[in-house]
N, C-alpha and C positions, 0 to 999 in steps of 0.2 A: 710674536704675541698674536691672537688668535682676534684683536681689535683693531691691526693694527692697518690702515688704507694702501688699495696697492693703485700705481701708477702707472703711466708708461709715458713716456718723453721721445719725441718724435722731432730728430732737428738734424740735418747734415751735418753739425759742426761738432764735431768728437768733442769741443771743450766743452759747447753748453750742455751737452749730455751730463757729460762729466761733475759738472756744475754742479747740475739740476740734481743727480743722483748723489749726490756726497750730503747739499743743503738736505735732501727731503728725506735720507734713511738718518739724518738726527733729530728729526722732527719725525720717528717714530714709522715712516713710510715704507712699503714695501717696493720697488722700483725700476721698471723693465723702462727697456731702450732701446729704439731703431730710428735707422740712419734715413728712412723716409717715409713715404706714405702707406706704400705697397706693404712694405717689413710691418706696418705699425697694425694695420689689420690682420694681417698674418696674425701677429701678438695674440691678438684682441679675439681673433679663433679658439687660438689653442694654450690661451691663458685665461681662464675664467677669473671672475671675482675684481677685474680693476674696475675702477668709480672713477677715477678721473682722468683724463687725457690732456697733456702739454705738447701744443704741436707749434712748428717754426711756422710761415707761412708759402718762404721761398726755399724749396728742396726740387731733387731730381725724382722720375718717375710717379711720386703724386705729391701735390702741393700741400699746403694746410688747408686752405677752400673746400677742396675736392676734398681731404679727407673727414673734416669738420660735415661733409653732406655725407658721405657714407656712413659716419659714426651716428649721425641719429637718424640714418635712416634703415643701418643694421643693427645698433646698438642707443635707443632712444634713452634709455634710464641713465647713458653714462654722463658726465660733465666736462666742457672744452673747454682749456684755456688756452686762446693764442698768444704764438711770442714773435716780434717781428722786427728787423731793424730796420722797413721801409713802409712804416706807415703815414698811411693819409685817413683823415674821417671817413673820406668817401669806404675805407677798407674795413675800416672799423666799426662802420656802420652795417656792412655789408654781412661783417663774421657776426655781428648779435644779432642779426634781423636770418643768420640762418642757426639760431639755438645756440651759439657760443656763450659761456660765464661771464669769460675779462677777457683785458687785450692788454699785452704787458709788452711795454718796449724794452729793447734792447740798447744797451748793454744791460742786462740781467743784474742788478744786487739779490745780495743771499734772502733780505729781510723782506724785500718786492715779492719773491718766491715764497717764500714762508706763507705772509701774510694770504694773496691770494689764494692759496689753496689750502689755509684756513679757514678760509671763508667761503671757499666751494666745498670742506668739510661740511661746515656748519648746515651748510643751505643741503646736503645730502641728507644728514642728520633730522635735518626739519622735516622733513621729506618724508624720511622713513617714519619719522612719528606721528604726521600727518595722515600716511595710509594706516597705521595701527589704529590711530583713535577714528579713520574711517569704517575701517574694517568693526571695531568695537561699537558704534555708535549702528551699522548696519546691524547684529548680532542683537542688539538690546532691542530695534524696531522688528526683528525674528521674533526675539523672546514676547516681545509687548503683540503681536499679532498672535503667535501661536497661545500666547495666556488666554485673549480677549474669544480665541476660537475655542480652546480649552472651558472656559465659562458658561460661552453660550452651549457648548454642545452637551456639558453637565444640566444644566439646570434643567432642557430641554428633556435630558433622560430620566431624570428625576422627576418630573413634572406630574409624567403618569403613576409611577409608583408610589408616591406622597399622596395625591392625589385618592387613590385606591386604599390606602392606609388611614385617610382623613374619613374618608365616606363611609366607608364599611366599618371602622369604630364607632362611628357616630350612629349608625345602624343598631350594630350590637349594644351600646351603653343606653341608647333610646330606648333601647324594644321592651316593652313591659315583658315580664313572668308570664311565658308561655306564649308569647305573642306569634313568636317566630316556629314556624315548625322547623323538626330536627334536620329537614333535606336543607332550606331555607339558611340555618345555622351554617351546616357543612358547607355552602357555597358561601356565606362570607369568609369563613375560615376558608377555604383552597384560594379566593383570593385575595386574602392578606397574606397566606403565603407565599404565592406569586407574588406579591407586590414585595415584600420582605425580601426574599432570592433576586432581586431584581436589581434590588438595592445594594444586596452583596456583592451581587458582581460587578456594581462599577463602581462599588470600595475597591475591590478584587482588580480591577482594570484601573484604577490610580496606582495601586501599589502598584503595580508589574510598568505602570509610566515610570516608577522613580528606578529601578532597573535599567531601563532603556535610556533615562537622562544619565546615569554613572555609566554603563555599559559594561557592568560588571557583572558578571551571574556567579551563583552559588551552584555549583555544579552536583550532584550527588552520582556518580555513576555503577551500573550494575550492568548486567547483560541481559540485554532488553528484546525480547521477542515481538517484532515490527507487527507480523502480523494480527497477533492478539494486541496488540494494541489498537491497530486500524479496525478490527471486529469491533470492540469497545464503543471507539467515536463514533461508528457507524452506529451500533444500535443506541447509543444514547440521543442520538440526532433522530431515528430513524422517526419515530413520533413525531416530532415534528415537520421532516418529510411528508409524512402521509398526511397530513391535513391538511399539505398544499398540492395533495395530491402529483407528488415529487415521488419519481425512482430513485434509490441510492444503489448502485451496482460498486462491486470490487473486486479483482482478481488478482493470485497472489502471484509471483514468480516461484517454481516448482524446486523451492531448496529450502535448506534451512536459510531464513531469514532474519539474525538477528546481529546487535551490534553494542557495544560500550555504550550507554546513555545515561542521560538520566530523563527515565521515564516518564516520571509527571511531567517535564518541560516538554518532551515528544508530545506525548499525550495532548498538551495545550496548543501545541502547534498545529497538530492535525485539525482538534476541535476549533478551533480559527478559520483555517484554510477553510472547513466543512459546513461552516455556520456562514461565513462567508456567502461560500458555491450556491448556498440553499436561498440567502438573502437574497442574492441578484440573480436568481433564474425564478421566472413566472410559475402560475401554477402550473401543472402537467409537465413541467421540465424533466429532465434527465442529468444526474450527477454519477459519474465514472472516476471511482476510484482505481489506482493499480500500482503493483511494485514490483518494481523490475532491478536490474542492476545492471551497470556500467562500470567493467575494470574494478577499481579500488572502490566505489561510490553505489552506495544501494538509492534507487529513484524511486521516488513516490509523487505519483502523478494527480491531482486532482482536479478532471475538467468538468464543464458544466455546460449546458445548453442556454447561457443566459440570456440578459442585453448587451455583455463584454464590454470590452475598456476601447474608447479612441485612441487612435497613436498616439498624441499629445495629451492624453492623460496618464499612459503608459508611464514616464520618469518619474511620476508622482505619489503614484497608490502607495509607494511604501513610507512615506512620509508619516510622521506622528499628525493627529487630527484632520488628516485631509480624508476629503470623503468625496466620489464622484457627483454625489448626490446633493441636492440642496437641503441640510439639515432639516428647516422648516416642514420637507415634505416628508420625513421619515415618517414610518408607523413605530408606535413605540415597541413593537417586541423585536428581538435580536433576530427572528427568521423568517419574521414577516416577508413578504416582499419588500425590496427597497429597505427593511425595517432600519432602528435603531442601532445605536453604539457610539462611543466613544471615539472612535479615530483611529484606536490605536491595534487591533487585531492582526494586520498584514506587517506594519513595522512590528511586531510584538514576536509574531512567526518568523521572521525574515531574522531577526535577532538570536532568538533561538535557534536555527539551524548554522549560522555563524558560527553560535559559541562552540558548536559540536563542530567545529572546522569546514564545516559545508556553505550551504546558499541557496537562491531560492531563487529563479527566472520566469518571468510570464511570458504568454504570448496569448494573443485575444484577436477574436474580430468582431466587431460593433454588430449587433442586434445575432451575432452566430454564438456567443461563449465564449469562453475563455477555460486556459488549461495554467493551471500551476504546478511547477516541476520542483519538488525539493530534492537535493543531493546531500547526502550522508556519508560519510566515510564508515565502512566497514569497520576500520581497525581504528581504535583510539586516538585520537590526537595528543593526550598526554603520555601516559604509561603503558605497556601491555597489562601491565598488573591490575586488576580491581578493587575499588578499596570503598567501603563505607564511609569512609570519611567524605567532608565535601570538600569541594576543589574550585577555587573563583577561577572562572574562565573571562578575559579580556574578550570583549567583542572586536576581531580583525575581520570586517569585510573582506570576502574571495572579491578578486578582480575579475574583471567579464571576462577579462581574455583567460582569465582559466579554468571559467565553468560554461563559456561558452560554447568550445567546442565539445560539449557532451550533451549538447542537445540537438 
């Protein structure tokens, strides 16, 4: 039975083995045995999964002492019960003061056995439900902080664009008949549309959070031309570039470059990665796009002339809401310098290139920029076949050790 506790009984004397294993496999036990200290670790090597340990105290080559301090100090989660026919307090003081359960004299009854290692079930039992409702009560202080960042970092971005939607109606509905000339008009109107667009996308940006909390995408794949895609984000970014008087450079790899996708999730990744590079590189910066390819994996490089990431901030950026930055100091446009956003951009890319069976690794140096590398697999991860229909892809994280070596 796949519930069922396994043990191991550690005693010279073939009977109490004997014993021990006849009482505890009808009480449901699974049950190894060796004849002393040395054999009982051996066990406990190359038998995973026992929980509790019955050891004699007087045996040849390792005692019960000497094995009771090896077991929690190789195996600390596991539980001791000594069995002994020459006890004094002073011993038995000695086995609980080094992590032993019980201390069960000898001659052994069946019901003595039973019961004790009932009751170092029970106390495992506790144990493990202990660390769950730790582990759970940790997970709900995650959710209850990442909510309280979630809030602030909303309201925050909304701020300006309510804000701009308040004012400039109250402009327009004010203004007598003819008040406003028509240049006057158009610049409320461009922005209340800014302010409107602004507001969509961090409708736009909760939604794509509730993807990221399921880890499920909806996949739509076709055969998707990388490069035209990367021209795309660049010129729609490119405007904003130049008013921070920002280069956006990009050079292709000299082949054909395309692969199974699905587009618009490419597309949002890039525009992430790009809005990103532009955010945290100064004015006059430099942002270098490129795509290259590696074996089975097409690379796309985006680095930037920023303020770059600290090492210690390095295991973080792809975190939902974490922001290097102090939110308070953002500016509210998404390209500003330092500007605004949600949190969720670089997890949000990171997730998408996943679903596509890839990943995405940084490397930065503090006030030099930082370079983001995405890996693509050429060939499908599902089908060769293409299909219009759409297809949920599971988000499985690539492991580092196998997208490391390809940088």
């Amino acid at each position: 039975m796949a519930n069922r506790t396994k043990l191991l009984v550690a005693d010279d004397e073939r009977v109490v083995r004997h014993v021990c294993q006849l009482t505890l496999e009808r009480s449901d036990c699974e049950v190894l045995a060796a004849e002393n200290g040395l054999l009982a670790l051996e066990l406990l090597r190359t038998h995973p999964g026992v929980e509790i340990v019955l050891t004699d105290l007087k045996m040849p080559a390792m005692d019960g002492m000497e094995l009771l301090k090896a077991v929690k100090r190789d195996f600390p989660h596991l539980e001791v019960i000594i069995m002994t026919g020459y006890a004094t307090i002073e011993v038995a003081v000695a086995a609980l003061k080094q992590g032993a359960f019980d201390f069960l004299l000898k001659p052994l009854k069946a019901d003595q056995i039973r019961l004790a290692v009932a009751k170092c079930r029970e106390k495992i039992h506790l144990s493990q439900e202990n660390l769950l409702l730790k582990r759970a009560n940790e997970k709900l202080r995650e959710l209850q902080v990442m909510k309280d960042k979630f809030i602030a970092i909303a309201s925050h971005e909304l701020r300006t664009p309510v804000s701009h939607l308040k004012g400039y109606l109250a402009i327009l509905s004010e203004a007598r008949q003819n008040e406003l000339s028509e240049a006057e008009r158009a610049e409320c109107m461009q922005v209340l549309h800014a302010a409107v667009a602004d507001v969509e996308q961090i409708v736009t940006d909760m939604t794509n959070l509730l993807y990221l909390e399921h880890k499920v995408w909806q996949l739509r794949r076709e055969r998707v031309d990388l490069p035209a895609v990367i021209t795309q984000v660049v010129q729609e970014f490119r405007l904003a570039a130049r008013a921070r008087n920002q280069n956006v450079n990009w050079q292709a790899a000299g082949r054909n470059c395309s692969l199974a996708a699905d587009r618009l999730k490419i597309k949002l990744m890039l525009a992430e990665l790009v809005q990103n590079a532009i955010k945290f590189t100064p004015d006059g910066g430099t942002i270098d796009i490129a795509l290259t390819h590696d074996h089975e994996f097409w690379v796309i490089t985006v680095k930037d002339s920023g303020v770059g990431i600290a090492t210690e901030e390095l295991g973080r950026i792809f975190e939902k809401f974490y922001e290097v930055q102090n939110t308070d100091l953002h500016s509210s446009s998404a390209t500003g310098f330092l500007g605004g956003g949600l949190g969720i951009g670089l997890p949000l890319a990171r997730a998408i290139a996943e679903a596509h069976g890839g990943g995405i690794k940084v490397t930065s140096v503090p006030q030099q920029g930082s370079a983001f590398h995405v890996l693509l697999p050429m060939a499908p991860i599902d089908s060769p076949a293409l299909s219009a229909e759409p297809r949920f892809a599971r988000l499985v994280p690539q492991s580092e050790a196998n997208l490391s070596h390809r940088f």
